[in-house]
C-alpha positions in Angstrom: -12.9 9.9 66.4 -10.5 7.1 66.5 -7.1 7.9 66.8 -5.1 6.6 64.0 -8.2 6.5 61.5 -8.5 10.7 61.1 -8.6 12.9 57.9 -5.3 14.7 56.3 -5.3 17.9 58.5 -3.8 19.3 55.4 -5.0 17.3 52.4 -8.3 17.2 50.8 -10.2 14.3 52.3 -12.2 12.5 49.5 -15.1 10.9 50.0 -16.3 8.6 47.0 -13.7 5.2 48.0 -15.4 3.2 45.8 -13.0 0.8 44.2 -15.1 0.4 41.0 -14.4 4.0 40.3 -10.6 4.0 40.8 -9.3 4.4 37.0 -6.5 2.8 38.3 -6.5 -1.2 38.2 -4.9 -3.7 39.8 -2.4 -5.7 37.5 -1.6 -9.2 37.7 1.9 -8.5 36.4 4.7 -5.8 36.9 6.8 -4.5 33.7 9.4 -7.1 32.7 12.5 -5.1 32.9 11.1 -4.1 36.3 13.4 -6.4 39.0 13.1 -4.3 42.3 10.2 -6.0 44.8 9.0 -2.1 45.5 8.3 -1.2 41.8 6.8 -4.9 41.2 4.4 -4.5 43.8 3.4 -0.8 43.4 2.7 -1.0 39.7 1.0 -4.4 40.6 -1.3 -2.8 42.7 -2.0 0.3 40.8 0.2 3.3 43.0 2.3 4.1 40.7 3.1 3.9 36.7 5.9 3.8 35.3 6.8 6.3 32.5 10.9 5.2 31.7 13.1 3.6 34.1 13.9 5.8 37.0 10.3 7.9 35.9 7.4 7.1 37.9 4.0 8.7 37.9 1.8 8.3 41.3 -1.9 7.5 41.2 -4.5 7.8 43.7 -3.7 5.7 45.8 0.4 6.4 45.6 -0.3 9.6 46.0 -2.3 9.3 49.5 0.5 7.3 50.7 2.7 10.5 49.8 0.4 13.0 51.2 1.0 10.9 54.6 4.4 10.7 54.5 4.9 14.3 53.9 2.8 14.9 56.6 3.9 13.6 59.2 7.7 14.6 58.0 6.5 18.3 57.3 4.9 18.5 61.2 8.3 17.3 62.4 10.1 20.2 60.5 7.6 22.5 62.0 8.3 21.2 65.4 11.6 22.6 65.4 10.7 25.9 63.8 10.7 25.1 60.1 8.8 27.1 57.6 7.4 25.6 54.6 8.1 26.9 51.2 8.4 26.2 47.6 11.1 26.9 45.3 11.9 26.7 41.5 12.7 23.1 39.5 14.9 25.9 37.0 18.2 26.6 38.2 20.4 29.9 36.7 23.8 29.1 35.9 25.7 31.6 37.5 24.9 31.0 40.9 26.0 27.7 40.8 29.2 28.3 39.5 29.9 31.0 42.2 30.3 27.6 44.0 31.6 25.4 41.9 29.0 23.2 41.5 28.2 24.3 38.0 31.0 21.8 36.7 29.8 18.2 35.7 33.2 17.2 37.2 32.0 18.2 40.4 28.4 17.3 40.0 27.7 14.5 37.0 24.1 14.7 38.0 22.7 17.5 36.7 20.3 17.7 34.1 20.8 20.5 32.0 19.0 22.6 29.2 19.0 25.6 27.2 16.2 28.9 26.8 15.0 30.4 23.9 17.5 33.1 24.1 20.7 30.5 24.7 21.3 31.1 28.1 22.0 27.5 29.9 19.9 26.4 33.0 19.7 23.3 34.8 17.1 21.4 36.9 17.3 21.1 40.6 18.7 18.9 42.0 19.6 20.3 45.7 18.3 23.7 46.8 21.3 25.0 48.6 22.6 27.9 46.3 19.1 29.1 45.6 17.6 29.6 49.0 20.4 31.1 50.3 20.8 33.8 47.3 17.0 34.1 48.4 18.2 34.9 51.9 20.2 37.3 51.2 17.1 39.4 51.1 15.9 38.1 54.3 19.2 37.9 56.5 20.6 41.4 57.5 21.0 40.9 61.7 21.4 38.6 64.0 18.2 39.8 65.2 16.9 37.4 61.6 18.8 34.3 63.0 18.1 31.3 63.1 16.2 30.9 59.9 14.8 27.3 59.0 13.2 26.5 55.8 12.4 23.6 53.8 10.0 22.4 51.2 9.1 19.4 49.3 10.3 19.9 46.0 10.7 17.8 42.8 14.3 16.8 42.4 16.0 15.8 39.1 19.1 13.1 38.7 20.7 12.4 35.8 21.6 8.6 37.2 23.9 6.8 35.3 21.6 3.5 36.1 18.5 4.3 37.7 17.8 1.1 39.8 15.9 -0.1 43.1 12.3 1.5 41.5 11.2 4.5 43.3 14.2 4.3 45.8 16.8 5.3 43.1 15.0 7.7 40.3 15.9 10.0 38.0 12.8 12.0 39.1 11.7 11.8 42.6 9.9 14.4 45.6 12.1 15.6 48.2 11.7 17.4 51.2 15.0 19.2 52.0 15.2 21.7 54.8 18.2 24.8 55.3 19.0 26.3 58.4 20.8 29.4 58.7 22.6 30.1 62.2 24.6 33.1 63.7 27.3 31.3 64.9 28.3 27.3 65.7 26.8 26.8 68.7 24.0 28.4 67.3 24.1 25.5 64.2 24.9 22.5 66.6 21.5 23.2 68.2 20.0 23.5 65.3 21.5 20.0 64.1 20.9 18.2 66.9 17.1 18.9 66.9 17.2 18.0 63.3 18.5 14.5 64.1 15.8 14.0 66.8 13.3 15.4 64.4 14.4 12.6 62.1 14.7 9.7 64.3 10.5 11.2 65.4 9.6 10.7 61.6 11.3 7.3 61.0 9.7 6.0 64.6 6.1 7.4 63.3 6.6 5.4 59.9 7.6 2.2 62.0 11.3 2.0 60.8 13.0 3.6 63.4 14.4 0.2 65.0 16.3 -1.1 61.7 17.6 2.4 61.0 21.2 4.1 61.9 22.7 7.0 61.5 25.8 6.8 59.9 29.3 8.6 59.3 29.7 8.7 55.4 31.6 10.9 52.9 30.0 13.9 51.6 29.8 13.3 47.9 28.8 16.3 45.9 27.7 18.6 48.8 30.5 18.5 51.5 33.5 16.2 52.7 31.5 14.2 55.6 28.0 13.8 56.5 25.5 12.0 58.1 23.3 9.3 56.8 20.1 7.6 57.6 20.4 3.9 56.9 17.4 1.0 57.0 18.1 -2.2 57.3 16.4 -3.8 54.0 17.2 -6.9 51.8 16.5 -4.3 48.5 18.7 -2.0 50.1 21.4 -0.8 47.9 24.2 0.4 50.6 25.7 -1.7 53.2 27.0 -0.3 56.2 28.6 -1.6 59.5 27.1 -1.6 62.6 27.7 -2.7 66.5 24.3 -2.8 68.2 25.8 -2.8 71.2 27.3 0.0 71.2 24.9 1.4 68.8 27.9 2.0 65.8 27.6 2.7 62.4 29.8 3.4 59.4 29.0 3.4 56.0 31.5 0.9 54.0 33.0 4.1 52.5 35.0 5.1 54.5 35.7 2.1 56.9 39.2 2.4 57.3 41.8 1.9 60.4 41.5 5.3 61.0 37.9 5.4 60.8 37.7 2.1 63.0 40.2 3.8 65.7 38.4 6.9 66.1 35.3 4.5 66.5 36.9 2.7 69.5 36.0 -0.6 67.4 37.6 -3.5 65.9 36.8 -4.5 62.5 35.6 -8.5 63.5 33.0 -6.3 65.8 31.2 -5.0 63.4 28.5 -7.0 61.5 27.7 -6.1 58.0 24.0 -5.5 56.7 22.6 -4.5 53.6 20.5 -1.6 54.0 18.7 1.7 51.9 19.2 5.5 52.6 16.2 7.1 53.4 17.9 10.1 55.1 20.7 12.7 55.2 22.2 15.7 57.3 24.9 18.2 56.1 27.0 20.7 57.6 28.3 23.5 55.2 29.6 25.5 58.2 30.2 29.4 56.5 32.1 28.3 53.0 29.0 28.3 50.7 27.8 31.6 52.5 30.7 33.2 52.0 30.9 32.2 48.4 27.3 33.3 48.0 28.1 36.3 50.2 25.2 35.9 52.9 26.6 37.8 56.1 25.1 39.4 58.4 25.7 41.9 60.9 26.5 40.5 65.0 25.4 42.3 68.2 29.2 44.6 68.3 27.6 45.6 64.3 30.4 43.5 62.7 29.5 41.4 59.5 29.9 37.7 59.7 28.9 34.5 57.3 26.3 32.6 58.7 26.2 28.9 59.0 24.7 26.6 56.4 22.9 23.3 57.3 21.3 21.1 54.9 18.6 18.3 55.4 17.0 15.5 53.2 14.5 12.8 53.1 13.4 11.0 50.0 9.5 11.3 50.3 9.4 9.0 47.5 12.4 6.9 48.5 11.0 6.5 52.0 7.7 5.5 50.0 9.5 2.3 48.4 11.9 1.7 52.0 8.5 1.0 53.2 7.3 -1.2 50.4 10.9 -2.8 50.9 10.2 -3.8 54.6 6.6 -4.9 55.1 5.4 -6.9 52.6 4.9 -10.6 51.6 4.5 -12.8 48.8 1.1 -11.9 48.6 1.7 -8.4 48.7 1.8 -4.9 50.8 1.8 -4.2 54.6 1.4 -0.7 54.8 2.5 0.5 58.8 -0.9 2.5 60.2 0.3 5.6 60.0 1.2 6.3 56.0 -1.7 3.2 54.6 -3.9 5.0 51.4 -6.8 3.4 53.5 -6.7 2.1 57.2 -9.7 0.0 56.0 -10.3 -2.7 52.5 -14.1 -3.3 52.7 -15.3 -6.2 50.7 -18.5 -7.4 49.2 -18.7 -10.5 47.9 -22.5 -10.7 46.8 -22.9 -7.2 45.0 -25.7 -9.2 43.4 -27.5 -9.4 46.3 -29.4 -6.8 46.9 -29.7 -7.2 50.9 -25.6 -8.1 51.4 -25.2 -5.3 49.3 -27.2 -3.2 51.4 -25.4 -4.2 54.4 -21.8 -3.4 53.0 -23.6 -0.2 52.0 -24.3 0.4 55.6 -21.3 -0.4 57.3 -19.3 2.0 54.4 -21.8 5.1 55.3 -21.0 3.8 59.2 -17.2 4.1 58.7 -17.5 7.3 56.8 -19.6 8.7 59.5 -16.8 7.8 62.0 -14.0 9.6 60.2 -12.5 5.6 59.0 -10.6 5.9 55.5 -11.7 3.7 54.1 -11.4 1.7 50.4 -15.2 0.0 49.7 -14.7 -2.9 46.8 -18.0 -2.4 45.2 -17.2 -4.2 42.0 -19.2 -7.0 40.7 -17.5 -8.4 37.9 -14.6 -9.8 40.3 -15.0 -12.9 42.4 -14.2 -13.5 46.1 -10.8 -15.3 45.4 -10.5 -11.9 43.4 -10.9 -9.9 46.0 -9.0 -11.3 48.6 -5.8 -10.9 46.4 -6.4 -7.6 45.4 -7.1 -6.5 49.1 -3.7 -8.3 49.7 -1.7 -7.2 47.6 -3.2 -3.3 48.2 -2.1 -3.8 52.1 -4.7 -2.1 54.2 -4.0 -2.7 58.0 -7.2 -4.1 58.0 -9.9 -6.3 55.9 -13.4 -6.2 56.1 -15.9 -8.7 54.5 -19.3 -9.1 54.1 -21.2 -12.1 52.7 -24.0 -14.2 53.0 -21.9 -16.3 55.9 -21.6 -12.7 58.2 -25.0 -11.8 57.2 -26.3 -14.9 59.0 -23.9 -14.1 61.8 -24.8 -10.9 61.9 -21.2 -9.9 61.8 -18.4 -8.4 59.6 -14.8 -10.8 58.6 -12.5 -8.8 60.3 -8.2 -9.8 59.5 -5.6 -7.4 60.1 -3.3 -8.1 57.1 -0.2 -8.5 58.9 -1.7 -12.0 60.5 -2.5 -15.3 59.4 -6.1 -15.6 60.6 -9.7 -13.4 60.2 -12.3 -13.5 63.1 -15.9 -12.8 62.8 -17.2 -9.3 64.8 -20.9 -9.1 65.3 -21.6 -5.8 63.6 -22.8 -4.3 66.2 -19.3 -4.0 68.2 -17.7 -3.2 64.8 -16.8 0.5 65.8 -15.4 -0.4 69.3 -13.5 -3.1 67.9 -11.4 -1.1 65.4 -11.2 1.6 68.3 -9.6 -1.0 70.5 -7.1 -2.1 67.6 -5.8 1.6 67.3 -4.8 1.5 70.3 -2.6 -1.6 70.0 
């Protein structure tokens, strides 16, 4: 099977591609009020829908992109000994005001609500106070630790402004992950593979050379953390970088101190717009000890445990990507997240032996294990289909028409270059082989 053209180890692998039976369309224009290039050209090109700004629904074709994502993010966690789980969107009040975090002054996100009975809940927006009241029940020894968990979880954001399409939402899918360690050294371990875990699934998604990790303030969860920044003209950050030295700071907290500690001067460092696709947090034992999750040491003592906290914006990352490759014609999805790695196109449906012959070559790639999206329809012309393929962003396009037939070949373009070459049709297979391996 070739390498980078395989089935969702974990996702249902559908068989019917044919793109006259997509009940999403293509759209020759994006909402109005719509200004982010991301939303434009996801809408455009039928991924997404848009329910109310900062509310986006994910079609078919979104939601393969998503499955990918999460996949190869969710075999990174597991890598490093995460277990997957799922936890509630409804949050009890209580347990966040053990931490304070109850308070809109402290947190002016949340979105908030009321049951039957009167008693307030709210909708998740972080997991932290939940899942460790949860391990309460599962942390007793030090025999238990370390415990990592994560999940990918619908989060909720009362923005003020949601912006930036999918990247900034009101609603969006999440995949945070906890760790819960015995002691600090214990933690630092823990955080360290984290980061390298992170830096696997931004390389994998083809992002990890414009991204930094950054020293920013904590916001609502602690005093500092880390951030994952991407280089992007949509961004909506900017930090401060020296690639020499391989530096960054978010414009936060760029200070004198900040810049001293750094061992950097402020003319050194060159400002670039960029988009948050990850974070890290270190609670050390405060929340723990306000939740009161301790557990017993190796002399029978009880000590907190240590809190660590881990994001990435599934969906976020989704319109980073969008962000990044693409043109004015439209998407460039990277290899390793595209709904489909190919966009076969017939361009004489009418024809009963062209169409045969795309018929072939479809059964051909399904047989090989090739995702693959099979524009069947016959009410669109070739200038048509060329945009739509375009603006959909498969690495690669395949044609067939009456000029390969001829040939006895296939159009073959890979959508991030200029020109298309013709490959005799019987070397097809071997062809896109040799091109997964590039």
């Amino acid at each position: 099977m070739v390498p980078f053209l395989h089935t969702w180890h974990k996702v249902c692998y559908i068989k019917n591609m044919l793109q006259s039976k997509l009940f999403s369309k293509v759209r020759k224009e994006a909402p109005s009020e719509e200004v982010s290039k991301n939303a434009k050209l996801l809408i455009k090109a039928g991924f997404i829908y848009k329910e109310m700004a900062g509310v986006y629904a994910y079609l078919p074709l979104g939601l393969r992109v998503l499955e990918k994502i999460k996949n190869i993010v969710r075999e990174e966690m597991e890598k490093i000994g995460g277990q997957e789980i799922i936890m509630t969107a409804l949050q009890r009040k209580d347990l966040w005001e053990k931490t304070d975090r109850w308070d809109d002054k402290n947190v002016d996100v949340w979105f908030k609500s009321k049951l039957q009975s009167g008693a307030d809940i709210g909708f998740a927006w972080s997991h932290e106070e939940p899942i460790t009241e949860m391990m309460k029940g599962c942390v007793a020894s030090f025999r238990d630790l370390p415990a990592l968990v994560f999940q990918f979880q619908i989060k909720f954001r009362n923005e003020l402004r949601a912006k930036s399409g999918i990247m900034r939402g009101r609603e969006f899918l999440m995949k945070d992950m906890y760790s819960y360690a015995a002691n600090k050294e214990m933690h630092d371990k823990i955080y360290e593979r984290a980061i390298q875990a992170y830096w696997n699934v931004f390389k994998r998604v083809g992002i990890k050379n414009d991204t930094f990790m950054t020293f920013a303030s904590g916001g609502a969860f602690t005093q500092f953390s880390h951030e994952f920044q991407t280089i992007t003209d949509g961004g909506e950050d900017f930090i401060y970088i020296n690639r020499e030295k391989n530096i960054a700071v978010n414009a936060e907290i760029l200070n004198d101190k900040t810049l001293k500690e750094l061992g950097v001067k402020q003319e050194e460092l060159e400002k670039v717009e960029t988009s948050e696709v990850g974070n890290i947090f270190s609670f050390g034992t405060g929340k723990c000890e306000q939740l009161g999750l301790f557990y017993k040491n190796s002399e029978g003592e009880s000590a907190p445990v240590w809190l660590g906290s881990y994001g990435i914006g599934i969906t976020r990352l989704m319109g980073v990507l969008v962000e990044k490759f693409s043109d004015d014609r439209g998407i460039i999805w990277p290899k390793s997240v595209a709904p489909f790695q190919v966009h076969l196109l017939c361009l004489d449906v009418g024809d009963k032996k062209i169409k045969s012959s795309a018929d072939k070559i479809y059964n051909l790639l399904l047989k090989e294990g090739i995702e693959v999206l099979f524009d069947d329809r016959q009410a669109k012309t070739a200038g048509e289909k060329f945009a739509d393929a375009d603006l959909i962003g498969a690495p690669i396009r395949l044609v067939v028409s009456k000029k390969t037939e001829d040939a006895k070949s296939v159009e073959m373009k890979i959508r991030s270059e200029a020109k298309a070459k013709l490959v005799p049709s019987k070397s097809l297979i071997n062809t896109l082989k040799k091109y997964a391996k590039i």
